[in-house]
CHARMM-style PDB file with segment names, atoms N, HN, CA, C and O in Angstrom:
ATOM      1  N   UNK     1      11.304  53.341-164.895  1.00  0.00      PROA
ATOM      2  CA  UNK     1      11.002  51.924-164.883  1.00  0.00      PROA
ATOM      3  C   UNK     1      10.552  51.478-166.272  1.00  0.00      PROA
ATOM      4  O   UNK     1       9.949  52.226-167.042  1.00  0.00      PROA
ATOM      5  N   UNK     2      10.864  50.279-166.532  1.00  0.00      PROA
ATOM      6  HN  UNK     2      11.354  49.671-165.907  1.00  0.00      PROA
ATOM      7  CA  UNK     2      11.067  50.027-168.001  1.00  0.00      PROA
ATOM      8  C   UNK     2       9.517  49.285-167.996  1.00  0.00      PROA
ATOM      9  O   UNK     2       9.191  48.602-167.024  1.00  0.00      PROA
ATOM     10  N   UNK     3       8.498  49.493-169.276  1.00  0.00      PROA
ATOM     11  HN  UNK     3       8.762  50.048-170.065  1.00  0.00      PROA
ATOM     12  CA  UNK     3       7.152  48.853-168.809  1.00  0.00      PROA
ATOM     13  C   UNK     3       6.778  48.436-170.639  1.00  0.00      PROA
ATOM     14  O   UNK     3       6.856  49.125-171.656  1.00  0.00      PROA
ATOM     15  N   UNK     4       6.397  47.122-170.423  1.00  0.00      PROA
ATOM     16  HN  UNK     4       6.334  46.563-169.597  1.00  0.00      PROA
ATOM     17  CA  UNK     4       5.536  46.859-172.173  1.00  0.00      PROA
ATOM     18  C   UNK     4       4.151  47.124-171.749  1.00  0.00      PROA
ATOM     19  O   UNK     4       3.773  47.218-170.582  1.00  0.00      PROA
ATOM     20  N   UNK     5       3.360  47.246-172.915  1.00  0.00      PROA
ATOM     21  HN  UNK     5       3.667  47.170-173.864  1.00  0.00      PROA
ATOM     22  CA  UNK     5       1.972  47.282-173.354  1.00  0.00      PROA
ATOM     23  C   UNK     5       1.606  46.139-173.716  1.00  0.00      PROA
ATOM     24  O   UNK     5       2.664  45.698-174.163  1.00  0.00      PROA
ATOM     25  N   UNK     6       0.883  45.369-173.838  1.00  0.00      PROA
ATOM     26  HN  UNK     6       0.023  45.728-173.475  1.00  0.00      PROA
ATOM     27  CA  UNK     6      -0.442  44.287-174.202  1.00  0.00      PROA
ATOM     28  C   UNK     6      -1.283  44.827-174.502  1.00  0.00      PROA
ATOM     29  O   UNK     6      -1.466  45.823-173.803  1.00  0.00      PROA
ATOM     30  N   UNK     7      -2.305  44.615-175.622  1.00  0.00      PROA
ATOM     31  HN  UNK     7      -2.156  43.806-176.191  1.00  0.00      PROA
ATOM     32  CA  UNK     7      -3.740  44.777-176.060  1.00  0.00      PROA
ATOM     33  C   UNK     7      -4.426  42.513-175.992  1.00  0.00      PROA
ATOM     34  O   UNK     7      -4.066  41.495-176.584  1.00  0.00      PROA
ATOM     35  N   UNK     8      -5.458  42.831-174.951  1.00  0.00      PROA
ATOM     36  HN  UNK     8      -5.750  43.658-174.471  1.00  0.00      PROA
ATOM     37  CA  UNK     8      -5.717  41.326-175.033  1.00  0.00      PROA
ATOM     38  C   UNK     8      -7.298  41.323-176.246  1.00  0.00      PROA
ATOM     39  O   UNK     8      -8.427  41.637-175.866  1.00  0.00      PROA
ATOM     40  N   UNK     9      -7.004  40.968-177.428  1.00  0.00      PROA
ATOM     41  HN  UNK     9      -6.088  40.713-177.736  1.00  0.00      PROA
ATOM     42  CA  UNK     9      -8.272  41.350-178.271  1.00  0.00      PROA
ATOM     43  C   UNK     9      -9.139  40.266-178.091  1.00  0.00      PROA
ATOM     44  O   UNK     9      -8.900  39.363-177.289  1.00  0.00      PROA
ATOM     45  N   UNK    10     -10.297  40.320-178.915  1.00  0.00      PROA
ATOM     46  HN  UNK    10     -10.491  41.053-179.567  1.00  0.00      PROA
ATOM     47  CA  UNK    10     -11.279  39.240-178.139  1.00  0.00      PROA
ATOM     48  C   UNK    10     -12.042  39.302-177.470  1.00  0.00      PROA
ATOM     49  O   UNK    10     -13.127  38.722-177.511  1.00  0.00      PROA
ATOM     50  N   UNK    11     -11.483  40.310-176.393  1.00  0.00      PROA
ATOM     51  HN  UNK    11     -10.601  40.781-176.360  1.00  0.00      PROA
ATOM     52  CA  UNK    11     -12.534  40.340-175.142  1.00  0.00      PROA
ATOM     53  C   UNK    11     -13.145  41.924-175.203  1.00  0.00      PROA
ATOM     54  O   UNK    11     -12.592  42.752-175.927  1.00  0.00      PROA
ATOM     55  N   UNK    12     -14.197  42.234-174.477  1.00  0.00      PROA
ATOM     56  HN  UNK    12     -14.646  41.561-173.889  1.00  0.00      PROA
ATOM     57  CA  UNK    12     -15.266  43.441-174.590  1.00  0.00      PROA
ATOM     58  C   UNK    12     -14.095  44.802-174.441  1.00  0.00      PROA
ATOM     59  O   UNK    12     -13.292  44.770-173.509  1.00  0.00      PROA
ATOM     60  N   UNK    13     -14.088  45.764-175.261  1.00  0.00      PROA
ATOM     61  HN  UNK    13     -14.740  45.790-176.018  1.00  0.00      PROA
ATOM     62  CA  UNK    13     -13.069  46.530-175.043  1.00  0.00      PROA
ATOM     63  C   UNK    13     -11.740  46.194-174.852  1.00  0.00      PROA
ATOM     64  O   UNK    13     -11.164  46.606-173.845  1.00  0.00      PROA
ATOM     65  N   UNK    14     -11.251  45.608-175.548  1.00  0.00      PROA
ATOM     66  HN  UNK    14     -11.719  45.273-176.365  1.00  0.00      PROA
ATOM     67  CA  UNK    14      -9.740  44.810-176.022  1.00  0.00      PROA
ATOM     68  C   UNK    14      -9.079  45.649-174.992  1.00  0.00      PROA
ATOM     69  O   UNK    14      -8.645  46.781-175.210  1.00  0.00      PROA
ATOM     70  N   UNK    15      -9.026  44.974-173.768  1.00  0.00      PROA
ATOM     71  HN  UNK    15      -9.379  44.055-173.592  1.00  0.00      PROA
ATOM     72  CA  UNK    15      -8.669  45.759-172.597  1.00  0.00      PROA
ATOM     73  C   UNK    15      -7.018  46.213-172.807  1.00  0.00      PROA
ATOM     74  O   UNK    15      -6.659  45.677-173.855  1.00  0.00      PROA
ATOM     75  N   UNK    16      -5.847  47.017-172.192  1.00  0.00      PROA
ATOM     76  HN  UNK    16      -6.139  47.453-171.341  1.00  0.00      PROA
ATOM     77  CA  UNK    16      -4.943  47.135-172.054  1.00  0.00      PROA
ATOM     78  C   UNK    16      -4.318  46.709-170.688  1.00  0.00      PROA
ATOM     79  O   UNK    16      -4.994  46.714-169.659  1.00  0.00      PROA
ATOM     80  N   UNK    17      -2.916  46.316-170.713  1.00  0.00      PROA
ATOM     81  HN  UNK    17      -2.366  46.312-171.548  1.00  0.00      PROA
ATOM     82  CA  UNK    17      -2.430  45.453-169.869  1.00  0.00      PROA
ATOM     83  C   UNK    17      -1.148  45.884-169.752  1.00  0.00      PROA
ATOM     84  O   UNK    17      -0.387  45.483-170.633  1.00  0.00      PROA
ATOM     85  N   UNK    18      -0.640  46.676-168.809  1.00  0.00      PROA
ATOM     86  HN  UNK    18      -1.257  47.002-168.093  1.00  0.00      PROA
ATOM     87  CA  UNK    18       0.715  47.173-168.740  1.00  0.00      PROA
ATOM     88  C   UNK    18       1.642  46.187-167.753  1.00  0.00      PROA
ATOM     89  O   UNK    18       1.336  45.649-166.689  1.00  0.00      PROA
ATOM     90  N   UNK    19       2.657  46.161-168.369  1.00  0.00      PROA
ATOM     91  HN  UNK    19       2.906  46.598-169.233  1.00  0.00      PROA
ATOM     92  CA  UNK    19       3.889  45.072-167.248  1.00  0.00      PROA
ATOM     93  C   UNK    19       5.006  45.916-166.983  1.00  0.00      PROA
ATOM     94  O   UNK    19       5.657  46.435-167.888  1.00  0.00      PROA
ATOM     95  N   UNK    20       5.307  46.106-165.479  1.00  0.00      PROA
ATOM     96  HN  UNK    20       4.778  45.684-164.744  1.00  0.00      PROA
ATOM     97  CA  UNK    20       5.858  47.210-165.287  1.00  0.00      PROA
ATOM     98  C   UNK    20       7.372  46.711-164.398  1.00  0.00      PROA
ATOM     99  O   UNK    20       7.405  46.060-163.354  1.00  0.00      PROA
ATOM    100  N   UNK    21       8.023  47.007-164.833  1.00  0.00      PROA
ATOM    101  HN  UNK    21       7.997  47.536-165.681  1.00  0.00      PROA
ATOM    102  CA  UNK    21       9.896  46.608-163.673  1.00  0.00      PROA
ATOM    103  C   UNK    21       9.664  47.929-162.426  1.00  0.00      PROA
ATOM    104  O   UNK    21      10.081  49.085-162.484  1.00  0.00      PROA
ATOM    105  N   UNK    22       8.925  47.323-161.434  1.00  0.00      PROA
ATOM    106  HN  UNK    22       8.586  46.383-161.388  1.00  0.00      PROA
ATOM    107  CA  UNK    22       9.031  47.771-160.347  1.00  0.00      PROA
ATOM    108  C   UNK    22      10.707  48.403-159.530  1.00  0.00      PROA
ATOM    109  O   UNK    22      11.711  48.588-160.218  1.00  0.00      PROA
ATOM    110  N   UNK    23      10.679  48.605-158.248  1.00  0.00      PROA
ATOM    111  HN  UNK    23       9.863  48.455-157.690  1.00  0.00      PROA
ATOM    112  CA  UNK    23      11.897  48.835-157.079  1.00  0.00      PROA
ATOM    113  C   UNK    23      12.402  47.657-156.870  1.00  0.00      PROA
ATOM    114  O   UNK    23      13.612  47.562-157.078  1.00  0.00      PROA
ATOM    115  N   UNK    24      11.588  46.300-156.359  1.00  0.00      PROA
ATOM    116  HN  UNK    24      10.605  46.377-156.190  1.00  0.00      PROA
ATOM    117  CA  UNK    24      12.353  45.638-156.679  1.00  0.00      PROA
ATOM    118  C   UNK    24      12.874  44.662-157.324  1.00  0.00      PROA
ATOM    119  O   UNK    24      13.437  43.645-156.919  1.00  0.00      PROA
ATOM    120  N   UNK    25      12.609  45.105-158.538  1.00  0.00      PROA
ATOM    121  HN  UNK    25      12.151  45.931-158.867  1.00  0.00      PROA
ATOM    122  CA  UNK    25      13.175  43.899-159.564  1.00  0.00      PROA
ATOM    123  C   UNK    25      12.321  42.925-159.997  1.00  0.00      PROA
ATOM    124  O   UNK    25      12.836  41.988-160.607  1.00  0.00      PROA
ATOM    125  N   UNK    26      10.730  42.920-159.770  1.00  0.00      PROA
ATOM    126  HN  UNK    26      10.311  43.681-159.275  1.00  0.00      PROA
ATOM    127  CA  UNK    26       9.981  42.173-159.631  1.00  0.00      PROA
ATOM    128  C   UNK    26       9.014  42.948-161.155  1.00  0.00      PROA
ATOM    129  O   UNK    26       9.090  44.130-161.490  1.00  0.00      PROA
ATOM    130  N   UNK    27       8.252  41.971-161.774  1.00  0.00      PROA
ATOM    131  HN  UNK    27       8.190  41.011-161.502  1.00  0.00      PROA
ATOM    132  CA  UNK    27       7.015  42.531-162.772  1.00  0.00      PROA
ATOM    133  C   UNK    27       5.994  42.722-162.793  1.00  0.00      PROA
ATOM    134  O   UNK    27       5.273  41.853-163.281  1.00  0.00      PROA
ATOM    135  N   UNK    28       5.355  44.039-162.243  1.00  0.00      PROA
ATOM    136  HN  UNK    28       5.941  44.746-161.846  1.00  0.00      PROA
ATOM    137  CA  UNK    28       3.883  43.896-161.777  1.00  0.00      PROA
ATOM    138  C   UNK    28       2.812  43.946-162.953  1.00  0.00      PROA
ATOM    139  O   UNK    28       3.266  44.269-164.051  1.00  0.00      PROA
ATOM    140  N   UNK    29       1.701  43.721-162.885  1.00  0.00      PROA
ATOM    141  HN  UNK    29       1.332  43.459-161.993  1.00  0.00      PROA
ATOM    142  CA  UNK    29       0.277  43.630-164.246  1.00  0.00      PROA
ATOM    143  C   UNK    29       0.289  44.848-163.593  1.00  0.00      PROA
ATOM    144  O   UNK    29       0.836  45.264-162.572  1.00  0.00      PROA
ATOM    145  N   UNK    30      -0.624  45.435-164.632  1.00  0.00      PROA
ATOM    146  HN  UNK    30      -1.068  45.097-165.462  1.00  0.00      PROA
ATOM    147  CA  UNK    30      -2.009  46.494-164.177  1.00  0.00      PROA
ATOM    148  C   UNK    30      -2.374  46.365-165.823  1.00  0.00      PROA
ATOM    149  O   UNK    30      -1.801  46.244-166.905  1.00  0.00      PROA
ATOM    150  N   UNK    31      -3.681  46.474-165.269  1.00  0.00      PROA
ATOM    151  HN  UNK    31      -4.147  46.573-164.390  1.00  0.00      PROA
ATOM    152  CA  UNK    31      -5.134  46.566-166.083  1.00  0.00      PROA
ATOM    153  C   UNK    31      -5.627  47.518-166.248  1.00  0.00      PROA
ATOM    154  O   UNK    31      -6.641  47.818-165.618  1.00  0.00      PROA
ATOM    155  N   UNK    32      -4.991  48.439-167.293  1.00  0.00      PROA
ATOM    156  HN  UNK    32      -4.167  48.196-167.805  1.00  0.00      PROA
ATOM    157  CA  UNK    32      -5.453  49.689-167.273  1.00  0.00      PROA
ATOM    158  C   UNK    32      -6.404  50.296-168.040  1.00  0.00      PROA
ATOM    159  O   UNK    32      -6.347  51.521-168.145  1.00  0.00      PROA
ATOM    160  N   UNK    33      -7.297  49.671-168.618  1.00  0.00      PROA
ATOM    161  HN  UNK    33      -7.344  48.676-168.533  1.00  0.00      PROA
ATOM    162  CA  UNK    33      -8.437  49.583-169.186  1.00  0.00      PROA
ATOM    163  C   UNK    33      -9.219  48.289-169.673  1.00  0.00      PROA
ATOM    164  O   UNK    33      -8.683  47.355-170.268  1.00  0.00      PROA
ATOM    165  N   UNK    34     -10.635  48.372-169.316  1.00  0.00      PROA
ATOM    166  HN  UNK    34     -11.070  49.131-168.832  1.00  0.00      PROA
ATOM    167  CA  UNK    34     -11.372  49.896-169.059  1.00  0.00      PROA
ATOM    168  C   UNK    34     -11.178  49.991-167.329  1.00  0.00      PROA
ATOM    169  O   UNK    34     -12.267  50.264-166.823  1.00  0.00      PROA
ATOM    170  N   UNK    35     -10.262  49.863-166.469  1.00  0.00      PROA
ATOM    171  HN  UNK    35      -9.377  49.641-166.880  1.00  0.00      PROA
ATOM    172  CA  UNK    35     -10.283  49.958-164.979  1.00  0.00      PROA
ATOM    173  C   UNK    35      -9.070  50.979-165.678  1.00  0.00      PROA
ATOM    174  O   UNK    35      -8.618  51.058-166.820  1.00  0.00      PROA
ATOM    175  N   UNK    36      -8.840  51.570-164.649  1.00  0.00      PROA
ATOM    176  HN  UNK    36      -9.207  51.506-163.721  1.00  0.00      PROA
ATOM    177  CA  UNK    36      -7.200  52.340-164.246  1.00  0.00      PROA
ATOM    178  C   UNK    36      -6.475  52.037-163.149  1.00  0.00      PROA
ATOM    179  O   UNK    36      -6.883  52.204-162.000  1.00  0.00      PROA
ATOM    180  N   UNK    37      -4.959  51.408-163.576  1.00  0.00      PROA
ATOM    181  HN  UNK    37      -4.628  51.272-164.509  1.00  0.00      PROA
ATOM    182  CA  UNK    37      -4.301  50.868-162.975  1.00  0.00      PROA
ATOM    183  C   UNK    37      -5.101  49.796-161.678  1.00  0.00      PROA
ATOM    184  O   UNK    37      -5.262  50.037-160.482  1.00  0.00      PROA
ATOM    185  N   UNK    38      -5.363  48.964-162.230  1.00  0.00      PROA
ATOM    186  HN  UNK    38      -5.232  48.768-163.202  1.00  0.00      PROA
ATOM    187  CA  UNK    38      -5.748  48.121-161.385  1.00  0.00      PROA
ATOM    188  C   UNK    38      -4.898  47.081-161.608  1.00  0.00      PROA
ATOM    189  O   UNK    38      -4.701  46.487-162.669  1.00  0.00      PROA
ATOM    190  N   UNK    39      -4.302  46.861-160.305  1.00  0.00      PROA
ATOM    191  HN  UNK    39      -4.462  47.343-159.443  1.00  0.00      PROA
ATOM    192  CA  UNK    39      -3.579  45.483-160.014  1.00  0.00      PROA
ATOM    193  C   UNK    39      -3.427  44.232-160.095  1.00  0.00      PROA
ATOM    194  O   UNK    39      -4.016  43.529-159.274  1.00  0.00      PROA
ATOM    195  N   UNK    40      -2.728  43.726-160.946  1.00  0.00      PROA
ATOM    196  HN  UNK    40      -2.249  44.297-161.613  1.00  0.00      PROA
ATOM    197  CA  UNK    40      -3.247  42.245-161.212  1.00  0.00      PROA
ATOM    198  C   UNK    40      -2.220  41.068-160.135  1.00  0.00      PROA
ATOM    199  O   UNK    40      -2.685  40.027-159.670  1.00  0.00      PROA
ATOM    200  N   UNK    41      -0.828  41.534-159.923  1.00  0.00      PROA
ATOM    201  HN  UNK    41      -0.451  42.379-160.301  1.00  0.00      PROA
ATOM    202  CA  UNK    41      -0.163  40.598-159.343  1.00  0.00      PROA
ATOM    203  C   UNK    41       1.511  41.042-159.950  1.00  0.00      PROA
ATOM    204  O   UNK    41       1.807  42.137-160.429  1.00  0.00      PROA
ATOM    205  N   UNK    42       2.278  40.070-159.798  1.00  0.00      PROA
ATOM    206  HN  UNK    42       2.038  39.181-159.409  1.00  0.00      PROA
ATOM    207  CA  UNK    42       3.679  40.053-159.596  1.00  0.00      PROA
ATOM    208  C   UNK    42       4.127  39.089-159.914  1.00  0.00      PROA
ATOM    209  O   UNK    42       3.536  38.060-159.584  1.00  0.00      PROA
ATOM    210  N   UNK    43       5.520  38.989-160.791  1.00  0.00      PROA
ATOM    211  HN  UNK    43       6.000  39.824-161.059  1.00  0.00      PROA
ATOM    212  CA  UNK    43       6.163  38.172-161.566  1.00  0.00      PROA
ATOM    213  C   UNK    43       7.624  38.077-161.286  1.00  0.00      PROA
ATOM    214  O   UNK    43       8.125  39.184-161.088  1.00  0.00      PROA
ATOM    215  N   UNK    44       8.305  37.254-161.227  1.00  0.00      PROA
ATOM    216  HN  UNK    44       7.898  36.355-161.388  1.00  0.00      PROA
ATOM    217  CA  UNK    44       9.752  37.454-160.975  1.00  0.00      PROA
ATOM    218  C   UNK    44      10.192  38.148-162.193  1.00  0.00      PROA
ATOM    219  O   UNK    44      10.461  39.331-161.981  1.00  0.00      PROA
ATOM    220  N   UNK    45      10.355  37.729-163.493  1.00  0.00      PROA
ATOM    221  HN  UNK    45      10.137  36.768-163.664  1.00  0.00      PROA
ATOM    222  CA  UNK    45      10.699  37.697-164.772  1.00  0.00      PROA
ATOM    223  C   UNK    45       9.760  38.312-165.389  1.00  0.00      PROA
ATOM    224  O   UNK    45       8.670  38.716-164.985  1.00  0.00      PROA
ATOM    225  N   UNK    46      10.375  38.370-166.644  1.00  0.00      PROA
ATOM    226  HN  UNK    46      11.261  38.042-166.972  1.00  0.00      PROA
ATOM    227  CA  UNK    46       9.268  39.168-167.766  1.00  0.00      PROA
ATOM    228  C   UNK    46       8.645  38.170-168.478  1.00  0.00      PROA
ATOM    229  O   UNK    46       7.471  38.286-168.828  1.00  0.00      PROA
ATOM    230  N   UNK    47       9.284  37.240-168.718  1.00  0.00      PROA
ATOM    231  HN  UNK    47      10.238  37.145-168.433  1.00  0.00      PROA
ATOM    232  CA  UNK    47       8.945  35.984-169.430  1.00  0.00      PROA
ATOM    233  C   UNK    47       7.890  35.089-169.099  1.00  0.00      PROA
ATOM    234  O   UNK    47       7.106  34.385-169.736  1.00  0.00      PROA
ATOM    235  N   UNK    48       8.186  35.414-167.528  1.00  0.00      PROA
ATOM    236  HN  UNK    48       8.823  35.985-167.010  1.00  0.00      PROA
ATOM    237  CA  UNK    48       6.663  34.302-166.275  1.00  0.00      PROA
ATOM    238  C   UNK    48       5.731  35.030-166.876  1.00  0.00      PROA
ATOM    239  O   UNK    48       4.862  34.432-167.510  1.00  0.00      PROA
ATOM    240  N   UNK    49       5.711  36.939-166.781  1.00  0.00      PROA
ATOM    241  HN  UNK    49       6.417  37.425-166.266  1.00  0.00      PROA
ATOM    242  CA  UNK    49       4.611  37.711-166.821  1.00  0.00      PROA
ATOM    243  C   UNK    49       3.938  37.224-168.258  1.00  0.00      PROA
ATOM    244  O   UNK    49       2.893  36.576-168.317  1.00  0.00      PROA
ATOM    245  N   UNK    50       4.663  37.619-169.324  1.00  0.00      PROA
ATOM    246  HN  UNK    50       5.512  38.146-169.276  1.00  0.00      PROA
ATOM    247  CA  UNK    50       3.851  37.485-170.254  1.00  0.00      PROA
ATOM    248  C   UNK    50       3.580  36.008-170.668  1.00  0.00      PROA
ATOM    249  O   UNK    50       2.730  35.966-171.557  1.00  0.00      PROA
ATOM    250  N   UNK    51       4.134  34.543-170.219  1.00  0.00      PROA
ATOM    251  HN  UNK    51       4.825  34.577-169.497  1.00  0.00      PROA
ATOM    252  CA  UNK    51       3.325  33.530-170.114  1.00  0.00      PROA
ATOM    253  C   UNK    51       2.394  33.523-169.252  1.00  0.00      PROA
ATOM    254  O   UNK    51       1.326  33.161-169.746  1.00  0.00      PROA
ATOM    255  N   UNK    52       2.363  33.692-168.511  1.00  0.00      PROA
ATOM    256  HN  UNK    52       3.230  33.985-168.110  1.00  0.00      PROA
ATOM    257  CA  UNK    52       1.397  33.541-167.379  1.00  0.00      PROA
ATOM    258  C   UNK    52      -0.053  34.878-168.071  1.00  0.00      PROA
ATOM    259  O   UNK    52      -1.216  34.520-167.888  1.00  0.00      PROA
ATOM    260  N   UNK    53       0.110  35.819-168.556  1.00  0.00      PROA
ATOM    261  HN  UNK    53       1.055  36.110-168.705  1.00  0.00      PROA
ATOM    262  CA  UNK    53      -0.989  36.826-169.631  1.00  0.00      PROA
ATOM    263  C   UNK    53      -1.755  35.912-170.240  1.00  0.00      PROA
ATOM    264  O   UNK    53      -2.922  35.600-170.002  1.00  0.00      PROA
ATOM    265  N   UNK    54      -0.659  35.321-171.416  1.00  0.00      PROA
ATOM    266  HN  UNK    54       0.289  35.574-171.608  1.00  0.00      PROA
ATOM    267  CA  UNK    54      -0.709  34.119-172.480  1.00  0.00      PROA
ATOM    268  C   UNK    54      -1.688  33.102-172.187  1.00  0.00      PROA
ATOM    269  O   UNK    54      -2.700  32.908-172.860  1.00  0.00      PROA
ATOM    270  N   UNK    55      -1.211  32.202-170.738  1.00  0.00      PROA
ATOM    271  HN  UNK    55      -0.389  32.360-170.191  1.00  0.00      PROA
ATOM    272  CA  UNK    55      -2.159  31.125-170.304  1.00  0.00      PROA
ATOM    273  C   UNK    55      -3.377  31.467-169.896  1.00  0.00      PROA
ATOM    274  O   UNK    55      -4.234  30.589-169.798  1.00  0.00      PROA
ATOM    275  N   UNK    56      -3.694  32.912-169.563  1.00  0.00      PROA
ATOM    276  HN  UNK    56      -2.998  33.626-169.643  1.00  0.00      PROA
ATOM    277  CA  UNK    56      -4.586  33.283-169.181  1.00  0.00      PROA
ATOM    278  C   UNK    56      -5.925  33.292-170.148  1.00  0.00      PROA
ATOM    279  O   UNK    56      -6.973  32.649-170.211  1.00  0.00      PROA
ATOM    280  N   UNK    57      -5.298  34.386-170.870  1.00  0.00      PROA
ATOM    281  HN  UNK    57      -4.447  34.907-170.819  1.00  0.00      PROA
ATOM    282  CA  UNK    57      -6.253  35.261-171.774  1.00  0.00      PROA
ATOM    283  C   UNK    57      -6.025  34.404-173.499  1.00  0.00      PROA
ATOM    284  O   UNK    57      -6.723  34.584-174.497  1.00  0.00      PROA
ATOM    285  N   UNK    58      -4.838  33.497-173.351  1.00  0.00      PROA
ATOM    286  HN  UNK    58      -4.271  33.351-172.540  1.00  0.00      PROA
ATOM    287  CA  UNK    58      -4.745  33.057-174.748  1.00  0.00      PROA
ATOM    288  C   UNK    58      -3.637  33.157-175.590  1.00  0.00      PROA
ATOM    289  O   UNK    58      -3.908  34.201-176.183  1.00  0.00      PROA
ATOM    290  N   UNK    59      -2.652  32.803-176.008  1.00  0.00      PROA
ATOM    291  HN  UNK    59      -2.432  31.954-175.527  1.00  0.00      PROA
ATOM    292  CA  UNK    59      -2.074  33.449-176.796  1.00  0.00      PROA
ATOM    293  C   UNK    59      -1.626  34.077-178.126  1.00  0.00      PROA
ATOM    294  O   UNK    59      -0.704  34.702-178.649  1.00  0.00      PROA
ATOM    295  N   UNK    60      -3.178  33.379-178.426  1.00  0.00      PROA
ATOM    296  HN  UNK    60      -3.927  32.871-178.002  1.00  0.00      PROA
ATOM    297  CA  UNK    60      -3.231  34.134-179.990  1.00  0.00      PROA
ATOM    298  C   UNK    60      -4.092  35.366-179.610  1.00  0.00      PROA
ATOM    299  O   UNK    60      -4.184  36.022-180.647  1.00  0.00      PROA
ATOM    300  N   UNK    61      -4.823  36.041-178.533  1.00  0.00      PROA
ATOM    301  HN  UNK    61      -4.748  35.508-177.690  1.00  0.00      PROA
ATOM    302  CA  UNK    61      -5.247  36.533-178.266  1.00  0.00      PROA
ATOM    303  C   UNK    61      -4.719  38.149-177.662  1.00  0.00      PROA
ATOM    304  O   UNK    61      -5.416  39.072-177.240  1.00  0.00      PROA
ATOM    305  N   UNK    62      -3.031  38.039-177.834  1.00  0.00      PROA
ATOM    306  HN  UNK    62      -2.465  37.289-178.176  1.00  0.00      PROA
ATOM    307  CA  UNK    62      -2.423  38.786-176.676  1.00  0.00      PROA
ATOM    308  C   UNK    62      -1.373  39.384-177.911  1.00  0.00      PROA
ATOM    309  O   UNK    62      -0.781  38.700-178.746  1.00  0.00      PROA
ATOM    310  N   UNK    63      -1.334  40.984-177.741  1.00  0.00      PROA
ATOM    311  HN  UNK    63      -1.815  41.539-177.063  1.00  0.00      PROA
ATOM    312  CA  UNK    63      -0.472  41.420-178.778  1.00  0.00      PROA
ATOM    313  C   UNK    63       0.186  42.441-178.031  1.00  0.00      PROA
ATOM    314  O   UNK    63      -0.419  42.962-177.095  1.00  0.00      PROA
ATOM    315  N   UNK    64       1.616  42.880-178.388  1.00  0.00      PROA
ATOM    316  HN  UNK    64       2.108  42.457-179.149  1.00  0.00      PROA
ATOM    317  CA  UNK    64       2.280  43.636-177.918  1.00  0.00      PROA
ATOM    318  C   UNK    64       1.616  44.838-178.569  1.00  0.00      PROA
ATOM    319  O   UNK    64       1.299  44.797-179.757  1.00  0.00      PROA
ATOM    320  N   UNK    65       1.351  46.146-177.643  1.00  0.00      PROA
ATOM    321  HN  UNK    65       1.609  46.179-176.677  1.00  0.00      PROA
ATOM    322  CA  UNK    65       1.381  46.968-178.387  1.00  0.00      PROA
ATOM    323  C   UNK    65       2.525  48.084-178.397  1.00  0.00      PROA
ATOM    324  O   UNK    65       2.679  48.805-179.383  1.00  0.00      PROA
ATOM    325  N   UNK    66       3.286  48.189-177.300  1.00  0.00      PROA
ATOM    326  HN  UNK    66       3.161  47.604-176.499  1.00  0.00      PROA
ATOM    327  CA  UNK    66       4.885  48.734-177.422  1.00  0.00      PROA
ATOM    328  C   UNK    66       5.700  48.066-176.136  1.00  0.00      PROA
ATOM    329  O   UNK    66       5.139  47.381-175.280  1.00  0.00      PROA
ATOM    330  N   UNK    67       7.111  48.381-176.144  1.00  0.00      PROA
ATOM    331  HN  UNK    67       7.566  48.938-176.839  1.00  0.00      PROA
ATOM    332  CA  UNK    67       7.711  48.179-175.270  1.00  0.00      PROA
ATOM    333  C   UNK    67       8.598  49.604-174.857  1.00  0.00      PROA
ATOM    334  OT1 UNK    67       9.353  49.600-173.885  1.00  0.00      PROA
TER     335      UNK     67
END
């Protein structure tokens, strides 16, 4: 399954944020620090996911760290 990285800086322990191409075709969050794999929700697209990060947390705030 194909998954990017996020670092959201700014906030206490510039948490990590994985976006993951699930079974079915769908983009799930997890928050994997400082929690492990904790669940954030589901995206049709990759594009919703990481706007919807963006609107969240900011988007000068939100950096890829791989894909």
């Amino acid at each position: 399954m194909p998954s990017v990285l996020f670092r959201v800086k700014n906030l206490d322990g510039a948490p990590l944020i994985k976006i993951v191409l699930n079974e079915k075709e769908k983009y799930e969050f997890y928050l994997l620090s400082p929690f492990k794999n904790c669940y954030l929700g589901e995206f049709d697209n990759l594009n919703e996911a990481e706007v919807a990060l963006g609107q969240y947390y900011g988007f000068e705030n939100i950096e890829e760290v791989r894909s």
